[in-house]
N, C-alpha and C positions, 0 to 999 in steps of 0.2 A: 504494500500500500504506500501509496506515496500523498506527502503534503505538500500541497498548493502555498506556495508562498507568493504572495501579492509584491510585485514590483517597485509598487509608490513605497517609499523610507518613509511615506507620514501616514499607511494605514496603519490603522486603528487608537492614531493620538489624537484626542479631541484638542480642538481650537483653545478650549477652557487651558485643558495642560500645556499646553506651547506656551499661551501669556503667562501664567503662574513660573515657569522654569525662565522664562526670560527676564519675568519682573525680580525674581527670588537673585539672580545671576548678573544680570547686568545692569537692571532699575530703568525707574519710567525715563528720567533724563539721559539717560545710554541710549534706549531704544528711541526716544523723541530725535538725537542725532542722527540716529542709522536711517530713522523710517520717519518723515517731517506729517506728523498729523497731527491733529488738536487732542484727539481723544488719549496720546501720550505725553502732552506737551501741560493741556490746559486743565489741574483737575482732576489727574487719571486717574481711573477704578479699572479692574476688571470687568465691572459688569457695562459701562458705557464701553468701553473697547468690544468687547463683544458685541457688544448691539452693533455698533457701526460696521464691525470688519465681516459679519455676518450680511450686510448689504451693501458690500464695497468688495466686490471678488478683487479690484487689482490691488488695495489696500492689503487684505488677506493672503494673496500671495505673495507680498512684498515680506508679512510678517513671518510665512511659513520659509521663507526664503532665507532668511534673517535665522529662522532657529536652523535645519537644516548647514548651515555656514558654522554657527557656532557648534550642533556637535559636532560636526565635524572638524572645527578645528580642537575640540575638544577633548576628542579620539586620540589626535595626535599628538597629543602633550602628553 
């Protein structure tokens, strides 16, 4: 029997755990530099960052972009 492993490096991490690991590691003013939005800049929560990157697909992939880069530079250290 063989297991199907899924291609994408971001199945099965919710959007919720990528903010939390990013806020927890690099902070809302790291992430406000890397990724220029209000919802990291002005204010930030989790739960408005979600709302918005939830109806903002190129924002969302900017953030998923953003974590993917750092484990991976992660890995390598």
């Amino acid at each position: 029997m063989t297991i199907d492993q899924s291609p994408d490096p971001l199945h099965g991490i919710t959007l919720k755990a990528i903010l939390e690991l990013l806020v927890t590691e690099l902070g809302w003013e790291e992430m406000g530099r890397h990724i220029r939005i209000n919802c990291f800049t002005d204010n930030p929560s989790i739960n408005s960052s979600l709302k918005f990157l939830r109806k903002t697909p190129w924002a969302r992939k900017k953030v998923e972009e953003l974590y993917l880069d750092f484990s991976n530079f992660r890995s390598k250290v």
